[in-house]
C-alpha positions as CSV (number, residue, x, y, z in Angstrom):
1,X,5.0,2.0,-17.1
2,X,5.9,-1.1,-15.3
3,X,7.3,-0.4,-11.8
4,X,10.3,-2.0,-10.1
5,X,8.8,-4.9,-7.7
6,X,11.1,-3.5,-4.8
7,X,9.4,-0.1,-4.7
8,X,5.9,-2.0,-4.3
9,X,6.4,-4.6,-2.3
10,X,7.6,-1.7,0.6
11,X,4.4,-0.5,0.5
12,X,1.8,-3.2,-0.1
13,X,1.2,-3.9,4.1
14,X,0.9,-0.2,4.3
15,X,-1.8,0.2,1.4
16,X,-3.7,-2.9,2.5
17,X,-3.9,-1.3,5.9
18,X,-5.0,2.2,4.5
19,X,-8.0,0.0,2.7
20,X,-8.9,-1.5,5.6
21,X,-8.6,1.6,7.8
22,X,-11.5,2.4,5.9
23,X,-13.8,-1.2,5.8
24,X,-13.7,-4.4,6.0
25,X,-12.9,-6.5,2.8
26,X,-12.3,-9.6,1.0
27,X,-9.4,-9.8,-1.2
28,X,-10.3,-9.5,-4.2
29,X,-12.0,-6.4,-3.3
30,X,-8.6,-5.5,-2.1
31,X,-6.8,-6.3,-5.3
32,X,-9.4,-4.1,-7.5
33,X,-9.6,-1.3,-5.1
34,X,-6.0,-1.1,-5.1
35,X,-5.6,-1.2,-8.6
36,X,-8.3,1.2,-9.7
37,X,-7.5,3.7,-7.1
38,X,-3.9,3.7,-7.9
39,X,-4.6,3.7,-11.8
40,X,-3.2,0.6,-12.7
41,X,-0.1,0.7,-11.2
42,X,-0.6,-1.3,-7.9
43,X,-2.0,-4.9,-10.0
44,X,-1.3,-7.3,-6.9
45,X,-1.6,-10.8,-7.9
46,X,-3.5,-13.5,-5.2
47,X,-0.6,-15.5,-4.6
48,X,0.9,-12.4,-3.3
49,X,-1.8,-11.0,-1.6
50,X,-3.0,-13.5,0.6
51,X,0.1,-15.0,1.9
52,X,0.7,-11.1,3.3
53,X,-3.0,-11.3,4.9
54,X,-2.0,-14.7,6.1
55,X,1.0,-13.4,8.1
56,X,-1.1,-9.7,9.0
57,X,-3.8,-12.5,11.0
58,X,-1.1,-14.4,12.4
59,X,0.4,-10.9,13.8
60,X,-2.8,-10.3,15.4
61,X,-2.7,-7.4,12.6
62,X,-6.2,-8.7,10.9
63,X,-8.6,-10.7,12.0
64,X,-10.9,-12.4,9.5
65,X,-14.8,-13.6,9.3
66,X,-17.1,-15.3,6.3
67,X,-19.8,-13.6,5.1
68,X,-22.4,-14.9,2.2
69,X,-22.7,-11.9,-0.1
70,X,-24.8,-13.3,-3.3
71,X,-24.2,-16.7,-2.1
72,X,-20.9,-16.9,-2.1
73,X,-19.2,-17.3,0.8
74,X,-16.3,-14.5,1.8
75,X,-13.4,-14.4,4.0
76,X,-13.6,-10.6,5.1
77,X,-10.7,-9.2,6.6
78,X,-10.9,-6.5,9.6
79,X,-8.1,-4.6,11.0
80,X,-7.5,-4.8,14.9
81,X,-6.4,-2.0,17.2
82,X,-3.1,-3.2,17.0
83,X,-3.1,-2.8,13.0
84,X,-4.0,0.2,13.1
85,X,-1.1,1.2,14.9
86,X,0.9,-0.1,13.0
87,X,-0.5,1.5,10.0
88,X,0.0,4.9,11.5
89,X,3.6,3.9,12.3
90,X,4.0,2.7,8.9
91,X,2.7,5.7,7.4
92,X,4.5,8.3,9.2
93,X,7.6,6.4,7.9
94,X,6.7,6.3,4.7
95,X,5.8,10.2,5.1
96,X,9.5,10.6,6.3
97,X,10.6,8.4,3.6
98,X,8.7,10.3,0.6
99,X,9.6,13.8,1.9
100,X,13.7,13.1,1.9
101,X,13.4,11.5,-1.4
102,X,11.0,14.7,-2.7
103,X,13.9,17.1,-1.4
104,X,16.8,15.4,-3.2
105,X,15.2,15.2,-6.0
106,X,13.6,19.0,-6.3
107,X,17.5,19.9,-5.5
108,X,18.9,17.9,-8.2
109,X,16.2,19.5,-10.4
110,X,17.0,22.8,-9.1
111,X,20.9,22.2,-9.5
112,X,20.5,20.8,-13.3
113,X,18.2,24.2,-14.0
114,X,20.9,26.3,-12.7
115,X,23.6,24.8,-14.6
116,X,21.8,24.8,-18.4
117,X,20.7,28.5,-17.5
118,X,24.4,28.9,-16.5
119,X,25.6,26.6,-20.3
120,X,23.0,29.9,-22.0
């Protein structure tokens, strides 16, 4: 199923910053990581994703270094102190966010179970 753009593009700063919580990587890494770990749902596109990683360096979010992995040369990107902050900002939000829209929901559930057991 095809998500709404809206609900991922909310999230896609916080998610990159999760992967890169964990290591440094080049985007494409990013973009697979992303998608295989979220089952298909997150596909990011390049022209999405490094405009974002663009503005995270300009921040002072990321910083970025080449590497030669096969012989190819990479742009890595590595989180700063300051990113990480942000992250954990970003995440408690989105905890805050998730839990209030979990309880409205689980009561709405819980409302429409009540009435059709009510309709019996």
């Amino acid at each position: 199923m095809a998500l709404d753009k809206s609900l991922v593009s909310g999230s896609t700063t916080m998610l990159l910053l999760k992967l890169l919580c964990e290591k440094d990587m080049y985007g494409y890494e990013m973009i697979d990581t992303l998608k295989a770990r979220s089952q298909n749902v997150f596909e990011l596109k390049a022209g999405t994703l490094y405009p974002l990683l663009h503005a995270l360096e300009q921040g002072g979010v990321l910083t970025v270094y080449e590497k030669e992995v096969s012989g190819k040369l990479r742009k890595y990107y590595h989180i700063t102190r300051k990113g990480r902050r942000i992250f954990k900002e970003k995440r408690e939000e989105w905890d805050t966010f998730s839990k209030a829209v979990a309880t409205i929901l689980n009561r709405e559930d819980r409302m429409a179970g009540k009435r059709l057991a009510a309709a019996d």
